[in-house]
C-alpha positions in Angstrom: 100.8 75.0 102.9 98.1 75.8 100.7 98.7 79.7 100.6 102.2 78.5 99.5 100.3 76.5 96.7 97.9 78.8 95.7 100.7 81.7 96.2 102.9 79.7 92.9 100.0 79.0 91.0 99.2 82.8 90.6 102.8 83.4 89.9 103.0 81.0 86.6 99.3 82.3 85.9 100.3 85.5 86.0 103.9 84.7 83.9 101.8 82.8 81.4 99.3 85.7 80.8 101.7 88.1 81.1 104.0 86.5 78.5 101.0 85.9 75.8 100.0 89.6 76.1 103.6 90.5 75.9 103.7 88.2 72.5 100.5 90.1 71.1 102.2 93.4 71.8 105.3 92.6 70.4 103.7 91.5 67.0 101.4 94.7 67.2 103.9 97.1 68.3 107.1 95.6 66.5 107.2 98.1 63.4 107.4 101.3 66.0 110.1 99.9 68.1 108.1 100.2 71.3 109.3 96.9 73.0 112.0 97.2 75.7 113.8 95.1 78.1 116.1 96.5 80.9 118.5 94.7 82.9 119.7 96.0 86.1 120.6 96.0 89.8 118.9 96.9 92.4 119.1 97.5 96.9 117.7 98.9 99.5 116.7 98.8 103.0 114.6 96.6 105.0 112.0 97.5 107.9 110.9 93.9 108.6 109.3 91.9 111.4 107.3 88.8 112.2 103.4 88.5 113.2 102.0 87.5 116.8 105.6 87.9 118.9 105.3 89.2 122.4 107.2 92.5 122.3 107.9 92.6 118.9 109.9 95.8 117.5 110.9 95.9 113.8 114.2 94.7 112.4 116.7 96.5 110.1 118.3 94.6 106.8 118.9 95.3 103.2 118.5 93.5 100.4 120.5 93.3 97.0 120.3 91.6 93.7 119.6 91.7 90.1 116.5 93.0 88.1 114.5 92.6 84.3 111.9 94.8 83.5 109.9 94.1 80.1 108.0 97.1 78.5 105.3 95.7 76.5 102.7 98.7 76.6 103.2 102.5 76.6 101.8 102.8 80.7 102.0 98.9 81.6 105.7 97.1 82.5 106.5 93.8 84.6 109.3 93.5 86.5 111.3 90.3 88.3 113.7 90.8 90.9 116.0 87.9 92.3 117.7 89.4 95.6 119.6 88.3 98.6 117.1 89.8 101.7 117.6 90.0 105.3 114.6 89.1 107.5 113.4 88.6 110.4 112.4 90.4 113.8 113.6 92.3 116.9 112.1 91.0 120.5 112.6 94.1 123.0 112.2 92.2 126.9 110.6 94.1 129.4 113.4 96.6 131.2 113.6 95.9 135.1 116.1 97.8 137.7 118.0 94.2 138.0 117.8 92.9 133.9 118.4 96.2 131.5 116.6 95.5 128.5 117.7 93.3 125.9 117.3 93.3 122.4 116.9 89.9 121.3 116.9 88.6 117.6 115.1 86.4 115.1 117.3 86.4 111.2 115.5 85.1 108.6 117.6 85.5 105.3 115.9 84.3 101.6 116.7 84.0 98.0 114.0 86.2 97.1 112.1 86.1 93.5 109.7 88.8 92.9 107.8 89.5 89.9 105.8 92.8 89.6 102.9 94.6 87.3 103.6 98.3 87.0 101.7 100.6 86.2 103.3 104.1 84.9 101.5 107.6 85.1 104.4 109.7 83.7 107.5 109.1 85.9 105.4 107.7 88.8 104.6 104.0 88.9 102.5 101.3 91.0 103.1 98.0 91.6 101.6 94.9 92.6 102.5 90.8 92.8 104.0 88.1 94.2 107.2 86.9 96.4 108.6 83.4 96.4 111.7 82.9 99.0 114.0 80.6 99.5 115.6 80.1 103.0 119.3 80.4 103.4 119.4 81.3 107.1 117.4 81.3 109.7 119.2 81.9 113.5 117.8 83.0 117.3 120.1 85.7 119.2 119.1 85.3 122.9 120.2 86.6 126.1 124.3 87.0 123.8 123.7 83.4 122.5 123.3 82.9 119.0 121.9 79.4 117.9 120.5 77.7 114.4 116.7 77.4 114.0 116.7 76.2 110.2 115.7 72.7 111.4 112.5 74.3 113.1 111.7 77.1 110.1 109.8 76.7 107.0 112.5 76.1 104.0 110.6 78.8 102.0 108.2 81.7 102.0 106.0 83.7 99.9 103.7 86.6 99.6 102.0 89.8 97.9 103.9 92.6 97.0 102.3 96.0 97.1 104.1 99.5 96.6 105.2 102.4 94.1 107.9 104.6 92.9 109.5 107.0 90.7 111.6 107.5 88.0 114.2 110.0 88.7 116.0 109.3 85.0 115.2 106.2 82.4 118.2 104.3 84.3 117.6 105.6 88.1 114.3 104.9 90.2 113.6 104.8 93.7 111.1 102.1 95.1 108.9 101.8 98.1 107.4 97.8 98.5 105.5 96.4 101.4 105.1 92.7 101.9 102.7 90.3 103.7 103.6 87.2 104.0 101.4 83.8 103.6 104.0 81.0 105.0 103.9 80.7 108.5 107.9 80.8 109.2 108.2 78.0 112.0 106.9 74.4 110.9 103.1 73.5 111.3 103.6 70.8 113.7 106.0 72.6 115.8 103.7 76.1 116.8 100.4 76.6 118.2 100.2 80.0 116.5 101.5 80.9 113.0 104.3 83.8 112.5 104.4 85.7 109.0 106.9 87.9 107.6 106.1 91.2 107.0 108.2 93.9 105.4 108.6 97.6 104.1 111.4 98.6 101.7 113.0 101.4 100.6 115.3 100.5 97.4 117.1 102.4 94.9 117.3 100.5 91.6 119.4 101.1 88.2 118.9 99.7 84.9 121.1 99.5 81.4 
């Protein structure tokens, strides 16, 4: 609970700093017409799974939503990113001659906001920040049964964002982002051992 804390905290500190620096460029920068916002869309594919499960295999997904980027310095953008993403983790059982294996499932899917630093050395970029989620479904597949496990799963989750890309044109960019998350995914009372997300995505974005 208080990575979750801490986790918001940097991301209005971060809003707020970025936001006055973005002000001071604007005033500095406003007679050469170097400010820029971009709106856009963006997907991909995700290559998640979940901390400390026995037999744990990653899980495919995608993800999908909309993107602004503000350009405030020549090398130096932010970006925020509010996406549907699938979650979650694949649980491979042992294979015996009498039980074939079985690939069980844990979904997690969020309301994701993401917001970004990048930094730009010609059409290359890297990028660091923050993830806060929002649960909208969270369900076990075991043994062909499917069943709910909202009541037992965190209602939110959040993390750091690391990862780069490249521009292929000023509207078309290719992204690479791994995430670690800092919200254990079950409820406190309800584990011995706490489960993060973790994720690697491959996205294509474009912007107007």
């Amino acid at each position: 609970m208080n990575r979750i804390f801490f986790l918001i905290f940097m991301f209005i500190s971060a809003s707020f700093c970025y936001a006055q620096d973005f002000q001071n460029a604007e005033r500095d920068m406003q007679r050469e017409d170097k400010i820029k916002t971009h709106f856009g869309l963006v997907g991909g594919y995700n290559h998640s799974r979940v901390s400390k499960f026995y037999n744990a295999r990653h899980k495919g997904g995608f993800y999908a939503g909309a993107m602004l980027e503000l350009v405030g310095k020549k090398n130096v953008s932010v970006q925020f990113d509010l996406v549907y993403t699938q979650m979650g983790v694949r649980l491979k059982n042992q294979e015996t001659l009498l039980s074939p294996s079985q690939n069980d499932r844990i979904i997690m899917n969020y309301l994701a906001l993401s917001y970004v630093g990048k930094y730009h050395v010609e059409q290359f970029y890297l990028q660091g920040g923050f993830q806060l989620a929002l649960l909208l479904k969270a369900k076990e597949e075991v043994d062909g049964s499917t069943t709910s496990s909202r009541e037992l799963s965190t209602p939110y989750d959040g993390g750091i964002i690391l990862g780069c890309g490249y521009n292929i044109t000023k509207n078309l960019y290719i992204d690479v982002r791994g995430y670690i998350g800092l919200q254990s995914i079950y409820k406190e009372e309800l584990e011995l051992v706490e489960k993060y997300n973790y994720n690697l995505s491959f996205g294509l974005g474009f912007k107007f």
